[in-house]
DSSP file (Angstrom, degrees, kcal/mol; ACC not computed):
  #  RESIDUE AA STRUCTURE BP1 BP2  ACC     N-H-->O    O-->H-N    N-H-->O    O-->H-N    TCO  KAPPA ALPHA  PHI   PSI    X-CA   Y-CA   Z-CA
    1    1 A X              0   0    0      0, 0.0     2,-0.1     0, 0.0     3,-0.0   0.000 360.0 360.0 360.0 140.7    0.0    0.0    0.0
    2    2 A X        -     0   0    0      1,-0.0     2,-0.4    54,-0.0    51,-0.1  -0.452 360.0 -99.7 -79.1 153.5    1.5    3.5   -0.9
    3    3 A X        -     0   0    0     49,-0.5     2,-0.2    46,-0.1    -1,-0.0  -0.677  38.2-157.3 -76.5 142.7    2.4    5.5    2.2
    4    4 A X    >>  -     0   0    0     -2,-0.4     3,-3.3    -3,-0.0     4,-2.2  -0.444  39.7 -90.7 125.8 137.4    0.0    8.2    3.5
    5    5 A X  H >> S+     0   0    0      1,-0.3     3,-3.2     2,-0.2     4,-1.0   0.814 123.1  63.7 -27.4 -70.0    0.6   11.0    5.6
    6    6 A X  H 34 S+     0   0    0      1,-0.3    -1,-0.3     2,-0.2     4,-0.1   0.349 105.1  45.6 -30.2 -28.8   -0.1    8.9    8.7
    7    7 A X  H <> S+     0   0    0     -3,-3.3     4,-1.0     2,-0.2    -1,-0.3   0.590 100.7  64.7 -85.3 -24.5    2.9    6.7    8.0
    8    8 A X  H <X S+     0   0    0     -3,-3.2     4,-1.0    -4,-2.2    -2,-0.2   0.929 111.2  42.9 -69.7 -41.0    5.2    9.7    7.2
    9    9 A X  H  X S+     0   0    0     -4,-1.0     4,-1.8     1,-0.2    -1,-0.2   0.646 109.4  51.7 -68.3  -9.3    4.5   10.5   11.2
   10   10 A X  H  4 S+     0   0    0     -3,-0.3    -1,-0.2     2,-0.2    -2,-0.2   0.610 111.9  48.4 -80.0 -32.9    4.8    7.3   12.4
   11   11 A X  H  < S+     0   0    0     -4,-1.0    -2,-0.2     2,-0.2    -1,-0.2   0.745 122.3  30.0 -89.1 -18.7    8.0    7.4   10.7
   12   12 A X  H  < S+     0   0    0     -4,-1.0     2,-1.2     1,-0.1    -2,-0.2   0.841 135.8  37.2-113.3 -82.5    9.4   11.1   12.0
   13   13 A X  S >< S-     0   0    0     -4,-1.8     3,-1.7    -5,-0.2    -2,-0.2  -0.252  79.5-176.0 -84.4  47.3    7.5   10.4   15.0
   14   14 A X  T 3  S+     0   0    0     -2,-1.2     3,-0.1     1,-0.2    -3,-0.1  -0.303  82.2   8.9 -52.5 156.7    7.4    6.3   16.4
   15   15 A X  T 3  S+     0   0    0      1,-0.2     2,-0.4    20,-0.0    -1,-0.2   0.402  97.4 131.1  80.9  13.6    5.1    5.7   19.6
   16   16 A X    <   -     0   0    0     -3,-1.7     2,-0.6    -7,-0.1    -1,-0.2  -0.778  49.6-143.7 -91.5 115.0    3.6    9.4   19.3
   17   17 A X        +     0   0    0     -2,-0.4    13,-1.3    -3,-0.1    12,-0.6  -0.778  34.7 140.7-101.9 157.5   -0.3    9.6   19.4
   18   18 A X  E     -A   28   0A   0     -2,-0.6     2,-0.3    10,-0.2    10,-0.2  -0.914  37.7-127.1-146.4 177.8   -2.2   12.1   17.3
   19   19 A X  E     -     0   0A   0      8,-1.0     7,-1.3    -2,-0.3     8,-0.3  -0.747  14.1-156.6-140.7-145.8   -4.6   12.5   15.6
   20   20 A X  E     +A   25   0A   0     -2,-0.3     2,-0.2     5,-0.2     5,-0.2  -0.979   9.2 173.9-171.3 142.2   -5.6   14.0   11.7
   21   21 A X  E >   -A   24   0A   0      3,-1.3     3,-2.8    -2,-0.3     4,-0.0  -0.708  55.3 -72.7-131.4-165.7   -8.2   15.4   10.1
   22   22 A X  T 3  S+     0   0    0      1,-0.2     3,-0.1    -2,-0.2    -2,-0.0   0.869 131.1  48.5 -60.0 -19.1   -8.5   16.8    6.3
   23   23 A X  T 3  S-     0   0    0      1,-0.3    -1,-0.2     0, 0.0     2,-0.2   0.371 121.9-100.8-110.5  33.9   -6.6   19.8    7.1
   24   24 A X  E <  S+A   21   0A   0     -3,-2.8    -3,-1.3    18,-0.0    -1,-0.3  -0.500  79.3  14.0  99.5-173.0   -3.6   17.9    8.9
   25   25 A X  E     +A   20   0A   0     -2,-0.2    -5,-0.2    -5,-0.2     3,-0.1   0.001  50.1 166.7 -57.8 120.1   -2.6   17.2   12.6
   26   26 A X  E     +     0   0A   0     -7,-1.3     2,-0.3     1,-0.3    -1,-0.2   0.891  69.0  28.3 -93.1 -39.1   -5.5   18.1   15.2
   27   27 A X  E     -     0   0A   0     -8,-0.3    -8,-1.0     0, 0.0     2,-0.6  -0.973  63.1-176.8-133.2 109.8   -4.0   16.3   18.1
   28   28 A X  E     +A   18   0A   0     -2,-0.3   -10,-0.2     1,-0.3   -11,-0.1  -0.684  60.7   3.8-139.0 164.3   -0.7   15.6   19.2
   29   29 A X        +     0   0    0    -12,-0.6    -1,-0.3    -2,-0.6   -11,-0.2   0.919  68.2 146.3  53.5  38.1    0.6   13.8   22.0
   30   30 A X        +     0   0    0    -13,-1.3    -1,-0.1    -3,-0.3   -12,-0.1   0.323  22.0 118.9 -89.1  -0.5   -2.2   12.7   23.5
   31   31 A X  S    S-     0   0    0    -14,-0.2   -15,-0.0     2,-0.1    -3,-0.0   0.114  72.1-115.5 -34.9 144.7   -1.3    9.4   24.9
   32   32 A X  S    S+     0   0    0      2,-0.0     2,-0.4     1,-0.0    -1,-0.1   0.993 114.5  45.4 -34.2 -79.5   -1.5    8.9   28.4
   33   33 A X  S    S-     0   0    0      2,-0.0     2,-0.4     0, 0.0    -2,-0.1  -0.671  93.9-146.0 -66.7 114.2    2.2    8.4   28.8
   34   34 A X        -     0   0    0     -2,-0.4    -4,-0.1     1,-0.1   -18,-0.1  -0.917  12.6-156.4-110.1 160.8    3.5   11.4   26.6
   35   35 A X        -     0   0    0     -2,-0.4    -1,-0.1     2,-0.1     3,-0.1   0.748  29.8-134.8 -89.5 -18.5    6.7   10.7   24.7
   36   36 A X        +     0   0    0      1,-0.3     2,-0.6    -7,-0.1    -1,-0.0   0.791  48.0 157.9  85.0   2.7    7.3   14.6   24.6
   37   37 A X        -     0   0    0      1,-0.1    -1,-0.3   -24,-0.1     2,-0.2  -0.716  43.4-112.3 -72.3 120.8    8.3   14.3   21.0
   38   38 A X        -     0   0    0     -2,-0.6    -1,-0.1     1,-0.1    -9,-0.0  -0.481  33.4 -91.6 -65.9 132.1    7.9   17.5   19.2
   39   39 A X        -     0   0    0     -2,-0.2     2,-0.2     1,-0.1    -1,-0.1   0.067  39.5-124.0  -7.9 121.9    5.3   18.2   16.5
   40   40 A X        -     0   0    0    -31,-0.1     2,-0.2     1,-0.0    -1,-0.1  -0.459  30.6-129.3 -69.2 154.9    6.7   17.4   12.7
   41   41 A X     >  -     0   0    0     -2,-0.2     4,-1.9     1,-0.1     5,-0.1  -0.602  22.2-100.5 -88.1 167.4    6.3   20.6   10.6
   42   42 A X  H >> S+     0   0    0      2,-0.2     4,-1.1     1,-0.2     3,-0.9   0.974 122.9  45.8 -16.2 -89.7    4.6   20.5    7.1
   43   43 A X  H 3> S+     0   0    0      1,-0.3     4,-2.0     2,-0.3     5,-0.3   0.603 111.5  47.8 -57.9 -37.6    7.5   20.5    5.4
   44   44 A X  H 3> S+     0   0    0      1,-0.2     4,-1.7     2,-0.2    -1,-0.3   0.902 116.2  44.6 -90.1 -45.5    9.2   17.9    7.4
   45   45 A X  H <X S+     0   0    0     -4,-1.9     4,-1.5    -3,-0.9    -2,-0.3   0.822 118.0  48.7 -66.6 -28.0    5.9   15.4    7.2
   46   46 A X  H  X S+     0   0    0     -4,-1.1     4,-1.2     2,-0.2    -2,-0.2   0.888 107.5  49.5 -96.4 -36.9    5.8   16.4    3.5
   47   47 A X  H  X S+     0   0    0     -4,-2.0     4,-2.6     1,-0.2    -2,-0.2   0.888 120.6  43.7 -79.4 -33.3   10.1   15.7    2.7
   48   48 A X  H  X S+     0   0    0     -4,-1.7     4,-1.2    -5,-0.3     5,-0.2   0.925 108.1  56.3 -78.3 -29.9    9.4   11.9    4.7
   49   49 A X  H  < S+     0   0    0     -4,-1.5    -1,-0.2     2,-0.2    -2,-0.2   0.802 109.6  42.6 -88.8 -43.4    6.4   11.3    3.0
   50   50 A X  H  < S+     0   0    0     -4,-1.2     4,-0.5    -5,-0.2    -2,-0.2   0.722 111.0  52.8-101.0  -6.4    8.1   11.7   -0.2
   51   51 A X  H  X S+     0   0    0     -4,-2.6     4,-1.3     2,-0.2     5,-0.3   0.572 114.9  50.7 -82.0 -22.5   11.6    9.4    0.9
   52   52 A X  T  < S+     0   0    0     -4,-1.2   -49,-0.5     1,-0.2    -2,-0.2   0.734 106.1  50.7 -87.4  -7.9    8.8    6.8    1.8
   53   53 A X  T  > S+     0   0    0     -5,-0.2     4,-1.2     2,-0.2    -1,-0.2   0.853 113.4  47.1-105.0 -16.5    7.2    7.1   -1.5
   54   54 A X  H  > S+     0   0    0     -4,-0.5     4,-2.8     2,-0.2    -2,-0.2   0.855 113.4  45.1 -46.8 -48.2   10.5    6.6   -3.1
   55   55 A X  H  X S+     0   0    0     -4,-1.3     4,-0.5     2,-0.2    -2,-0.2   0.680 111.9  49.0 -68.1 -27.8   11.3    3.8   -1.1
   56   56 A X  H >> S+     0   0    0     -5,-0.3     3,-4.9     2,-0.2     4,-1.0   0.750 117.3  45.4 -80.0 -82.7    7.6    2.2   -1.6
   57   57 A X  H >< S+     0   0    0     -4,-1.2     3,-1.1     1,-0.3    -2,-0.2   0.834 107.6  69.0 -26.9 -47.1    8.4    3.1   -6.2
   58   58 A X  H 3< S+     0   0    0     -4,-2.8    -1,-0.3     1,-0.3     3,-0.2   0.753 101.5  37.2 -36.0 -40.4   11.8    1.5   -5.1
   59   59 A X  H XX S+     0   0    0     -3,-4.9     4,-1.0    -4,-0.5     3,-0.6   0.546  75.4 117.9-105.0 -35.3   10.1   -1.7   -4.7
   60   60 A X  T << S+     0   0    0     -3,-1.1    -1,-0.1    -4,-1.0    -2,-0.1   0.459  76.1  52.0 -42.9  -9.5    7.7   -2.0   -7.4
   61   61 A X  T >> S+     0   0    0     -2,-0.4     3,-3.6    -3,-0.2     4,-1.3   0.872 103.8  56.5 -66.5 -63.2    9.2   -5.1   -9.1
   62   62 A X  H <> S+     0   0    0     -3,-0.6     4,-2.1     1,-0.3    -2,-0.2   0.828 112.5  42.5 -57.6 -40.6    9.3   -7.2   -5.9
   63   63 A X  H 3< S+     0   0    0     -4,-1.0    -1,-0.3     2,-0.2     4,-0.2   0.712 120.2  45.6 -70.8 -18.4    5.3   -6.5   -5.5
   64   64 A X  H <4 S+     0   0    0     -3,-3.6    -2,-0.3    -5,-0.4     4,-0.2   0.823 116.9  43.8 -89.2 -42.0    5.1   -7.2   -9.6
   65   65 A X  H >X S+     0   0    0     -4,-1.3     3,-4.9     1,-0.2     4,-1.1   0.992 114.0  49.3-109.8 -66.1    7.4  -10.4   -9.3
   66   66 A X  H 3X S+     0   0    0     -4,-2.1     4,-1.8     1,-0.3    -1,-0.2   0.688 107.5  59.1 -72.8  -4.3    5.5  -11.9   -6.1
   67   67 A X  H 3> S+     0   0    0     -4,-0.2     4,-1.0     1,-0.2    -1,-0.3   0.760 111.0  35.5 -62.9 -21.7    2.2  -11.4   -7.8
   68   68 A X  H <4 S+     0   0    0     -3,-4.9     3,-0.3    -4,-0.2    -2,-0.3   0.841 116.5  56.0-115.0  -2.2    2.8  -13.5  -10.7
   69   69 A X  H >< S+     0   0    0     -4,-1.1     3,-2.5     1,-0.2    -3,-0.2   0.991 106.1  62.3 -24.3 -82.7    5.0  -16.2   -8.2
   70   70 A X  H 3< S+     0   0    0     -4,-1.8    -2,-0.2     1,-0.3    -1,-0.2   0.521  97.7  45.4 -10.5 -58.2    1.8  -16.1   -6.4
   71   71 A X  T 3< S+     0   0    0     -4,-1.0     2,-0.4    -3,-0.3    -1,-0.3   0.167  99.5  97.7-115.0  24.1   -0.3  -17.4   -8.9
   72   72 A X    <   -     0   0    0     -3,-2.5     2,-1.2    17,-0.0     3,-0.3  -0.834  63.6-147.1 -40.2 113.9    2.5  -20.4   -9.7
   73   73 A X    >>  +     0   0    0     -2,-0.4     4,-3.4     1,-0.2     3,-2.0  -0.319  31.5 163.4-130.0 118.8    2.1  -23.3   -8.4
   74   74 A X  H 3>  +     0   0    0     -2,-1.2     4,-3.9     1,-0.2     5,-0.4   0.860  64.4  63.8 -62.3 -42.8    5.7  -24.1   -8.0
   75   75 A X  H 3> S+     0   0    0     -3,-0.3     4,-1.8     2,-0.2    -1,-0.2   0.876 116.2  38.9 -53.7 -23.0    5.8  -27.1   -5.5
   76   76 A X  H <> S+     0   0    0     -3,-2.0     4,-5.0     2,-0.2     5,-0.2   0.845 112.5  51.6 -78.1 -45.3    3.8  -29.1   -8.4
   77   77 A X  H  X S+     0   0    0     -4,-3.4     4,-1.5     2,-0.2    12,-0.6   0.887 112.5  47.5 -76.7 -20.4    5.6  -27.6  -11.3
   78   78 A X  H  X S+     0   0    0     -4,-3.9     4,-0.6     2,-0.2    -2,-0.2   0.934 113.9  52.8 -70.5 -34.2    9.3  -28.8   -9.3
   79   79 A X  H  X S+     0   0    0     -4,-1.8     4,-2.7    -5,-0.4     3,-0.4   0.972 110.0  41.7 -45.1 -61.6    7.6  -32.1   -8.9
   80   80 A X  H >X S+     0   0    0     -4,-5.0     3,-2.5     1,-0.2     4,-1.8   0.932 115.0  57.4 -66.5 -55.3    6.6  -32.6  -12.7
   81   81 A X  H 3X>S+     0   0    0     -4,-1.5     4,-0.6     1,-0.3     5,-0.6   0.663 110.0  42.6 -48.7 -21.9   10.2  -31.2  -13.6
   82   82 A X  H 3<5S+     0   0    0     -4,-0.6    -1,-0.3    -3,-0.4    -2,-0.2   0.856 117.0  40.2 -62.1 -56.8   11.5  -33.6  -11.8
   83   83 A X  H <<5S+     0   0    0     -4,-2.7    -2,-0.2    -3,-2.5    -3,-0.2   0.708 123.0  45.9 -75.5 -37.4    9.4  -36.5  -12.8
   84   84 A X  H  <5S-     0   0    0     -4,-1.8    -3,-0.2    -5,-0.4    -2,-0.2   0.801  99.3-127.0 -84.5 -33.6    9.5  -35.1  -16.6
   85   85 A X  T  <5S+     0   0    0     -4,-0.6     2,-0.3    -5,-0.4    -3,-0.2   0.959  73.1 132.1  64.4  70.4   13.4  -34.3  -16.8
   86   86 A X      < -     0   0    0     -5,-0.6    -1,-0.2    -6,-0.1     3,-0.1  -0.843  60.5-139.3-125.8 169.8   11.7  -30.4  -18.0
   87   87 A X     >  +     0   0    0     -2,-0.3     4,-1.4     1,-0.1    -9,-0.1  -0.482  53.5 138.4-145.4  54.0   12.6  -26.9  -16.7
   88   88 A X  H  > S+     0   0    0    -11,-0.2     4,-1.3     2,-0.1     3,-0.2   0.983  73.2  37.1 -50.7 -65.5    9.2  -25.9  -16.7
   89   89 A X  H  > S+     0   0    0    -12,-0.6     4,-1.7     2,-0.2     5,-0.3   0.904 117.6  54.2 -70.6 -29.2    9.3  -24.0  -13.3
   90   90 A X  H  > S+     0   0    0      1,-0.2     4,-2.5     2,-0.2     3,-0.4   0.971 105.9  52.8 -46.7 -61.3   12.9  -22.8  -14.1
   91   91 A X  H  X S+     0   0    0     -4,-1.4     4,-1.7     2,-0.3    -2,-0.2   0.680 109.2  48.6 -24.0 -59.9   11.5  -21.5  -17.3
   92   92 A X  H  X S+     0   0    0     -4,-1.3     4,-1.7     1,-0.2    -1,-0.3   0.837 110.3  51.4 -83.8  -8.3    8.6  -19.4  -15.4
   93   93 A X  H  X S+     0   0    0     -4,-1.7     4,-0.7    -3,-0.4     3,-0.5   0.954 106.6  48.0 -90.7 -42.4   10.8  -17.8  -12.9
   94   94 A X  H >X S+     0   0    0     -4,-2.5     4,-1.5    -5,-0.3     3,-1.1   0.876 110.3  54.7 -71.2 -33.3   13.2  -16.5  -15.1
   95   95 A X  H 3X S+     0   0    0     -4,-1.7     4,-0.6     1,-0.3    -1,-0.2   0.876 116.8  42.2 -39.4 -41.7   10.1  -14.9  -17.4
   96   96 A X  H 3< S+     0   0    0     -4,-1.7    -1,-0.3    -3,-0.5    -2,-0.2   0.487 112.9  49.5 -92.0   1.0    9.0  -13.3  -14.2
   97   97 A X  H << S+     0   0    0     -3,-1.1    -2,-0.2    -4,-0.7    -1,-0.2   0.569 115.3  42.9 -67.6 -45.4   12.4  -12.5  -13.5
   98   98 A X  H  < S+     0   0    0     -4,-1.5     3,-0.2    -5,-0.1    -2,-0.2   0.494 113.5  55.0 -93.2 -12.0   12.9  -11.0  -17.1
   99   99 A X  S  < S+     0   0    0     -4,-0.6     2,-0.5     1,-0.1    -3,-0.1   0.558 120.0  28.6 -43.7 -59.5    9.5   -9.2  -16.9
  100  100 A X  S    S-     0   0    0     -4,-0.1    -1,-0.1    -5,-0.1   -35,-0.1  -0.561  87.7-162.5-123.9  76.4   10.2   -7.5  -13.7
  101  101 A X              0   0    0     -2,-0.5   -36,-0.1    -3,-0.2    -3,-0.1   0.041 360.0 360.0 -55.4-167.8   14.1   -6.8  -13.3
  102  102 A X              0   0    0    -41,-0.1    -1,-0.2    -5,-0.0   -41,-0.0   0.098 360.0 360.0-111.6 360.0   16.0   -5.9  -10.2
């Protein structure tokens, strides 16, 4: 899932509660316990928000390549390769391999 505001504070801010409405942070430190953590600015929720949305695009093969793994099913296709002397399942992982580089 792409990250959301809410993860850019979590990320600036771990163990901080707040809370958010449409026009940003309503509530902040409102735990019980407070951690004493200062408020993120705008700008500072807005520059993490957008290293976490790099980091998320970063990834976007490995979510591409375990979808179509997913819908393998490889313990059967290593069995018939096996049984067959084929390189079926070899054969689809390197497609999905060559499909979605590194």
């Amino acid at each position: 899932m792409q990250p959301a505001i809410e993860d850019a504070i979590i990320s600036l801010a771990p163990r901080t509660a707040f809370s958010l409405d449409n026009n940003g942070i309503v509530a902040w430190d409102m735990s019980e316990v407070k951690t004493n953590i200062t408020q993120p600015t705008d700008a500072e929720i807005a520059t993490e928000l957008t290293r976490l949305q790099a980091a998320y695009d970063a990834q976007a093969y490995a979510r591409s390549r375990k979808a179509a793994y997913d819908l393998l099913n490889q313990f059967e296709m290593q069995f018939d390769d096996a049984a067959n002397g084929t390189t079926t399942w070899i054969d689809a992982i390197n497609a999905i391999k060559q499909e979605f580089p590194k």
